[in-house]
C-alpha positions in Angstrom: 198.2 282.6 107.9 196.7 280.2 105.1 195.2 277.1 105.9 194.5 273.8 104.0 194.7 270.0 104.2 197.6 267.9 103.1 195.0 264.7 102.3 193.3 264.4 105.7 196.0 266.9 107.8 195.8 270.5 108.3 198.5 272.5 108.1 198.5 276.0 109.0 201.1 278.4 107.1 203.2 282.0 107.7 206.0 283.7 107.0 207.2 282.6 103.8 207.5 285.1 100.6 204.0 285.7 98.5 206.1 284.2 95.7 206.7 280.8 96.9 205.9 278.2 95.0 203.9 275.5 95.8 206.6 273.1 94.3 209.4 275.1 96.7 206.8 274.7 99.4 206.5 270.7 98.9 210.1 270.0 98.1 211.8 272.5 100.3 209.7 273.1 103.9 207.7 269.6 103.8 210.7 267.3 102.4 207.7 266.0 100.3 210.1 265.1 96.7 207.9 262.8 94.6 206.7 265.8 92.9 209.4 267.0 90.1 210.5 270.3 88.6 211.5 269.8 85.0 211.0 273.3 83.6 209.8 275.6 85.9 207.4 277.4 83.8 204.1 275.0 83.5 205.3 273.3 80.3 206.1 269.6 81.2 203.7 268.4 84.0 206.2 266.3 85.9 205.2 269.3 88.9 201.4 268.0 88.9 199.7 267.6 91.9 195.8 268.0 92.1 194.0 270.6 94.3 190.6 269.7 96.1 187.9 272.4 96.8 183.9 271.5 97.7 181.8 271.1 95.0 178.2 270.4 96.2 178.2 267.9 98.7 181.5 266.4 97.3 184.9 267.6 95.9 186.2 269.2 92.4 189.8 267.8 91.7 191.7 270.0 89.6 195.5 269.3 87.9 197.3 271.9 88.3 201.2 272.6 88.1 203.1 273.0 91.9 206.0 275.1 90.0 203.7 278.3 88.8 200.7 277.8 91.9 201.8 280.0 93.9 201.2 279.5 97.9 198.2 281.6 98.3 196.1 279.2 96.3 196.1 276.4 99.0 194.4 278.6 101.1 190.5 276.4 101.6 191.3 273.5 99.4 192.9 270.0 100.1 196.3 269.4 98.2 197.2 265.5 97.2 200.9 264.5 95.6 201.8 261.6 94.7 202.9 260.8 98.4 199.4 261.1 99.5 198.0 258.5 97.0 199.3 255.1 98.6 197.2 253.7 101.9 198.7 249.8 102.6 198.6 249.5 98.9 199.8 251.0 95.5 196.5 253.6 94.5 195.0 252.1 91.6 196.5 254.5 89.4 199.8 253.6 90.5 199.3 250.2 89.9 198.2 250.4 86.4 201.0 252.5 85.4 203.0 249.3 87.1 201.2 246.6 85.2 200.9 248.1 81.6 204.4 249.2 81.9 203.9 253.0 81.4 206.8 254.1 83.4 210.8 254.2 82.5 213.3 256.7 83.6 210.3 257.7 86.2 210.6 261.4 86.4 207.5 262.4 84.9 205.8 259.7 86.1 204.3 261.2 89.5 202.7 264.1 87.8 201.2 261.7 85.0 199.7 260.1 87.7 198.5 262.9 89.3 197.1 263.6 86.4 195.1 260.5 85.7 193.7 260.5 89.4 192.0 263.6 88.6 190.8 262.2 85.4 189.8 259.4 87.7 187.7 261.4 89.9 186.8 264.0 87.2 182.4 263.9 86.3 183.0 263.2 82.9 183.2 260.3 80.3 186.0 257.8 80.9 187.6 257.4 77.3 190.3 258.0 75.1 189.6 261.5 74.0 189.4 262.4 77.5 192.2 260.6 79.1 194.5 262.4 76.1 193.0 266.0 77.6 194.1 265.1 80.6 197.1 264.0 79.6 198.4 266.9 77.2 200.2 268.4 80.1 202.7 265.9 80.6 205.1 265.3 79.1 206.9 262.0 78.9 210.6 261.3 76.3 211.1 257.4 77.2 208.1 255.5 77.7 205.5 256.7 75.1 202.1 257.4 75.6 200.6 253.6 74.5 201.4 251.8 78.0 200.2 255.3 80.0 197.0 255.6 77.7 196.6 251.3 78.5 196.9 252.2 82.6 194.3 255.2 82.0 191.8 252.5 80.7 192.6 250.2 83.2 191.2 252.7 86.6 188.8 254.2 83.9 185.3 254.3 86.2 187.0 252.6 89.4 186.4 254.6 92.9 189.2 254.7 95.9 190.0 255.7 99.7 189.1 259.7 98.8 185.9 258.9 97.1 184.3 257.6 100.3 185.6 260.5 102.0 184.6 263.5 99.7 181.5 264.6 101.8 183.9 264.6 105.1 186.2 266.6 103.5 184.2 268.9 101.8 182.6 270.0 105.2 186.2 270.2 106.9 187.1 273.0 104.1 184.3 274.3 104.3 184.7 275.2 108.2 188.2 276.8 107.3 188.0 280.9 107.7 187.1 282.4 104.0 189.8 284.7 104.1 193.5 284.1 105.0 197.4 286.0 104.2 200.5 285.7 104.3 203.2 287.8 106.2 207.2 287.7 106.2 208.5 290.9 107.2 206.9 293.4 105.3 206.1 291.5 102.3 201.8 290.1 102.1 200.1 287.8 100.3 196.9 288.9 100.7 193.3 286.6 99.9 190.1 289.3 100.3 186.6 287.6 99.6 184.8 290.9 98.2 185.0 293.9 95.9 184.9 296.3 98.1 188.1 294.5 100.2 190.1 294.3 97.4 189.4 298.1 96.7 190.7 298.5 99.8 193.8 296.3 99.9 194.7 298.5 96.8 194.3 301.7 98.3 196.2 300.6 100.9 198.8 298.8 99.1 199.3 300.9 95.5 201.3 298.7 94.2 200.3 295.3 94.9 200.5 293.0 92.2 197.3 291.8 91.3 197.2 287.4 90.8 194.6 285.3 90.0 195.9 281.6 88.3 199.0 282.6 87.9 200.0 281.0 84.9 201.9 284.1 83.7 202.7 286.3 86.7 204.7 283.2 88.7 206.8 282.8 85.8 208.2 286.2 87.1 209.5 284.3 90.2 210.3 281.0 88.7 212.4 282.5 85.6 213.4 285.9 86.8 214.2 285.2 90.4 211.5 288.3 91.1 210.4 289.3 94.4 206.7 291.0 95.5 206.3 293.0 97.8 202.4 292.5 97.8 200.4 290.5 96.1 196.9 290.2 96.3 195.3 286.8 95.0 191.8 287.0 93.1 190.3 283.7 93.1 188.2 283.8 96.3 185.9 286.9 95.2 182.6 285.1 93.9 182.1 288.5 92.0 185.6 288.1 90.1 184.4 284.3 89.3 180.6 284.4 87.9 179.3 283.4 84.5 176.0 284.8 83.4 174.4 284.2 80.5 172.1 286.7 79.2 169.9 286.6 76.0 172.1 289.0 74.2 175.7 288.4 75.8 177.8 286.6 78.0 179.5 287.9 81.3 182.2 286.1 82.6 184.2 287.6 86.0 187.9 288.3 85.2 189.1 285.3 87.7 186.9 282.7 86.7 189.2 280.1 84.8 189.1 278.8 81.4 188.3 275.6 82.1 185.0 276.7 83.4 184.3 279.0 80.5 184.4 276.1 78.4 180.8 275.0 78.1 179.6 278.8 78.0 182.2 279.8 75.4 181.8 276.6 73.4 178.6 278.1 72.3 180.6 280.2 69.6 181.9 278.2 66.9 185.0 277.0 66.9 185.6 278.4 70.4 185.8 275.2 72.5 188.7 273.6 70.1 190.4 276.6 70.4 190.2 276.5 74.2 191.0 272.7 73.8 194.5 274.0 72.5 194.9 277.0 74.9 198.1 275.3 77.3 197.0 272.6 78.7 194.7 271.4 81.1 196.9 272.3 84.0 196.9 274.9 82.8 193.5 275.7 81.7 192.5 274.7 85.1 194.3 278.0 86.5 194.6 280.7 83.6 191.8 283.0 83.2 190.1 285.3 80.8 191.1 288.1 82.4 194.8 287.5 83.3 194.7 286.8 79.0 192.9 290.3 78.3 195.3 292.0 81.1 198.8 291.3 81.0 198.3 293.1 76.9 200.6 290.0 75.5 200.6 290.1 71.8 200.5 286.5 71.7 197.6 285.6 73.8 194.6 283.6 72.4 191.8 285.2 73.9 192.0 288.8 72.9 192.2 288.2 69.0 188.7 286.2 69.5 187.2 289.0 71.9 188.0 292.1 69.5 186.2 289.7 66.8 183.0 289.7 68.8 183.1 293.4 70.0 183.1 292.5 73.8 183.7 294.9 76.0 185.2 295.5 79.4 183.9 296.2 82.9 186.8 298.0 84.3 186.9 298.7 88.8 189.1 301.2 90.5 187.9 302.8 94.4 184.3 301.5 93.9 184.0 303.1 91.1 183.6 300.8 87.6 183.5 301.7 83.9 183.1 300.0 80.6 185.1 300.1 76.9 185.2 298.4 74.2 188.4 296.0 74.0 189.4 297.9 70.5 190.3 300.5 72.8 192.1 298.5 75.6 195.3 298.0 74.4 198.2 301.0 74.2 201.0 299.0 73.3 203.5 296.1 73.9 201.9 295.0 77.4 200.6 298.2 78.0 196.5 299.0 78.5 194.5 301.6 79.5 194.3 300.2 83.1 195.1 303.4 85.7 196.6 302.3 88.9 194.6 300.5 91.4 191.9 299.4 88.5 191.4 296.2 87.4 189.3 294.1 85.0 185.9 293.0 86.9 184.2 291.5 84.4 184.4 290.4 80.3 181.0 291.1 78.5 180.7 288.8 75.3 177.6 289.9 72.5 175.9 286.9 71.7 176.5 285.1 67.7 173.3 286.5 66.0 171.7 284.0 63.3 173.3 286.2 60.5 177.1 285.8 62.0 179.7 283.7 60.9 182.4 283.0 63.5 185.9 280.9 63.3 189.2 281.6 65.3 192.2 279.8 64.7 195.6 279.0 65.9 198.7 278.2 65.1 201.4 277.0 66.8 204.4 274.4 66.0 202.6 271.7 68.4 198.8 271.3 68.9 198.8 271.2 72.1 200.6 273.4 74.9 202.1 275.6 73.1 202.0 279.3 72.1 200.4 280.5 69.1 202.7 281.9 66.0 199.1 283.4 64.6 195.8 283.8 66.1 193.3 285.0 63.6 189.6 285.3 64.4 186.9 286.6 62.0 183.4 287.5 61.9 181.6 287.8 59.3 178.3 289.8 59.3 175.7 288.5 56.1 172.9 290.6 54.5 169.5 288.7 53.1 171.5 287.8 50.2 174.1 286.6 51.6 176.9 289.2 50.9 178.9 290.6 53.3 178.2 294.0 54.6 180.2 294.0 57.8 183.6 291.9 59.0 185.5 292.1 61.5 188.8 290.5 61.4 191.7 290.4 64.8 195.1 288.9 64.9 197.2 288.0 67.9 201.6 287.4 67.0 201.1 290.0 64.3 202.3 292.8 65.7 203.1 294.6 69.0 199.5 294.3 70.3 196.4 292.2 69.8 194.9 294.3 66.9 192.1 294.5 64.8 193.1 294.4 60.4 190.8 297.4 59.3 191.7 297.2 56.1 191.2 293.9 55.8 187.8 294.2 57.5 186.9 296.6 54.6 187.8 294.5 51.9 185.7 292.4 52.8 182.4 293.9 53.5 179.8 295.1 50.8 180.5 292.6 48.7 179.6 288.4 48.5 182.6 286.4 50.4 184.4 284.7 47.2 188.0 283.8 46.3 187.5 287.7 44.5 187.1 289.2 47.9 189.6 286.6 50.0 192.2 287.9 47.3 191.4 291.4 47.8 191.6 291.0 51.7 194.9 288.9 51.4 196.4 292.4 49.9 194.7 294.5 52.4 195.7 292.4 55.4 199.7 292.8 54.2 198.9 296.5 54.5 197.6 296.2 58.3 199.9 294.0 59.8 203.8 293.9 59.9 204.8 291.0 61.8 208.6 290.4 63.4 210.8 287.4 63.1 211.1 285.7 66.2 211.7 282.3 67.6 207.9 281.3 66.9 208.0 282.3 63.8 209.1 284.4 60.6 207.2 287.5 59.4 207.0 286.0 56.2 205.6 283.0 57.5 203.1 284.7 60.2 202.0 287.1 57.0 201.3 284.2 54.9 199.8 282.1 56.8 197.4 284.4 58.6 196.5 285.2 54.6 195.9 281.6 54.4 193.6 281.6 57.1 191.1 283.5 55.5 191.6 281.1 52.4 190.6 278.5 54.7 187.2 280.4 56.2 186.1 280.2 52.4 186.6 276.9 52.1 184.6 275.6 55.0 182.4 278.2 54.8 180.9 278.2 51.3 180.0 274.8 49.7 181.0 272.2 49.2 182.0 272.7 52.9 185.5 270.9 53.9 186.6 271.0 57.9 190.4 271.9 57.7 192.5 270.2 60.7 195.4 270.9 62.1 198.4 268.4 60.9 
């Protein structure tokens, strides 16, 4: 069985399928119906409760969205909804949104304040920008986002009820067993705490699907109506979830999600706003690196950047672990190099010498929450003179793969980067990349404007230097 709190309450959970939902858990089993489902997929927010797990000696609230969390992630943590919020009186977040008005129709309006109570309780700065992060999850078609940005202002800073109890809780999970499962028949949900137990949940169960945030995988369930037979969830291996940084790269465990990447990665220019823009912070808070790198989507963010920066992958099967280069990882459309039972362990970044020039960028048809039409990342590698004498150039939504433009990357070295050589890579990069039409995008306008990208690197990168934004 799993076990969690539900605010101060423990429940203990079995026999229900690995691919429940926590939003089919609240609204189905518990009769618990504040929380909405508006799309199913981890798009709108009106599904946003916030999960609890110790921090320290107190608590790390995290948004996340109930309709793509899948069960097995309650398992150690404390889960608030909107019905938890209320004691004798409306929250404080409840009654802001009442007093500045920032409610209508009301079905988004329990996960925006879910939302906002982890912003509440989040160790950060209290302002604008950051109440609009926490914010570009939900979505809302009536009110409009003046009155709700007016009610986060309002509890900006203020403490409640759970604040007092943080240490008290944080103690109570922590005395909850490390592992737990899930049984119904003969289908598992299965939560090991080690390496060497998930190698052997794999040998005993071959074809176990592997989960970790879920953010892609539950969309199997919640648009497909899919079924697993096994699935084994990620997050609570510490090996799966570390960060080190080492004076010559980054290593970052497959698991660990992107929102805490963030100050690591941010490091690299031009990273962090590209992780700003990567879903939202739902779910940011859930996706990782290594879901990105291994479910071989065309269109994720991540793997363009990575194939810029030569990183390379620490690859597990049966104890046994080995390491390639990410150029080499991906076969075709969502297929790698992965045998069965192995998995990504760990993502091995090269650190930005002084002599490097980095940008990634993406495009998409809104800036936040959405899927890119074009990813392009470039690197650019500068001689004492400042000519180029190696580049390296990656595009994700080109083609059936993430995939590096070698042509491209040839046009521009051994010579200075000017509108001679931009031209002369333009040309090259039609030759490496033949992009499809699609509902994202044309090919004609993917081609153009990834050629248009690298029009863009010369303009902030040569003086007189100009910061392009997105509209």
């Amino acid at each position: 069985m799993i076990q969690f709190l539900l605010d101060d309450q423990l429940h203990e959970v079995d026999g229900l399928p690995p691919e429940t939902s926590l939003l089919d858990y609240l609204r189905g089993h518990l009769r618990q119906t504040g929380s909405k489902e508006g799309c199913a997929s981890g798009d709108c927010g009106a599904c946003t409760v916030v999960l609890a797990e110790p921090d320290g000696d107190g608590l790390r609230y995290r948004a996340v969205n109930a309709c793509i969390t899948l069960l097995g992630a309650l398992h150690g943590r404390q889960l608030l909804t909107v019905e938890q919020l209320a004691g004798d009186t409306l929250h404080p977040v409840q009654q802001a949104m009442v007093d500045c008005h920032a409610s209508q129709c009301g079905f988004c309006t329990p996960g925006i304040v879910m939302s906002l109570f982890a912003w509440q309780h989040a160790d950060q700065p209290h302002d604008r920008e950051t109440a609009l992060t926490a914010l570009s999850g939900n979505l809302c078609r009536c009110t409009g986002y003046r009155p709700i940005l007016a009610a986060a202002e309002r509890i900006a800073g203020t403490r409640d009820r759970f604040t007092t109890r943080e240490r008290e809780t944080a103690a109570r999970l922590r005395a909850l067993p490390a592992s737990g499962a899930l049984h119904r028949d003969q289908q598992r949900a299965l939560l090991p705490t080690s390496l060497e137990e998930l190698d052997a949940l794999l040998a005993a169960y071959p074809q176990a699907r592997l989960i970790a945030g879920g953010t892609d995988l539950a969309l199997e369930a919640t648009q497909n109506l899919k079924s697993f037979p096994q699935l084994i969830h990620l997050e609570r291996i510490a090996a799966l979830q570390r960060l080190e940084q080492h004076p010559d790269h980054l290593l970052i465990g497959a698991a660990r999600p992107y929102a805490d990447c963030l100050d690591a990665l941010s490091a690299y220019p031009t990273v962090g706003a590209l992780l700003d823009r990567l879903g939202s912070l739902q779910i940011r808070q859930r996706g990782t690196l290594g879901g990105n790198i291994a479910n071989a989507s065309p269109i994720g963010d991540i793997p363009p950047l990575l194939l810029a920066l030569d990183a390379t992958l620490l690859l597990r099967r049966a104890g046994q672990s080995r390491e390639i280069a990410i150029d080499g990882f991906f076969t075709g459309y969502r297929r790698s190099v992965l045998q069965p039972g192995e998995y990504i362990e760990a993502i091995r970044i090269p650190s930005l010498r002084a002599n490097q020039l980095l940008r990634v960028d993406k495009i998409s048809k809104r800036r936040d929450d959405d899927i890119s039409a074009v990813c392009l990342a470039l690197r650019l590698d500068l001689d004492e003179d400042g000519g180029v004498y190696e580049a390296r150039l990656a595009c994700g939504g080109m083609a059936a793969t993430p995939l590096r433009g070698r042509r491209t990357e040839a046009a521009l070295a051994g010579r200075p980067f000017d509108q001679t050589a931009v031209a002369a890579a333009q040309a090259a990069l039609a030759e490496d990349f033949q992009p499809i039409d699609d509902l994202r995008a044309s090919a004609a306008y993917r081609l153009k404007v990834a050629q248009n990208l690298l029009q863009r690197a010369l303009l902030e990168w040569t003086p007189p230097a100009a910061e392009v934004r997105h509209a």
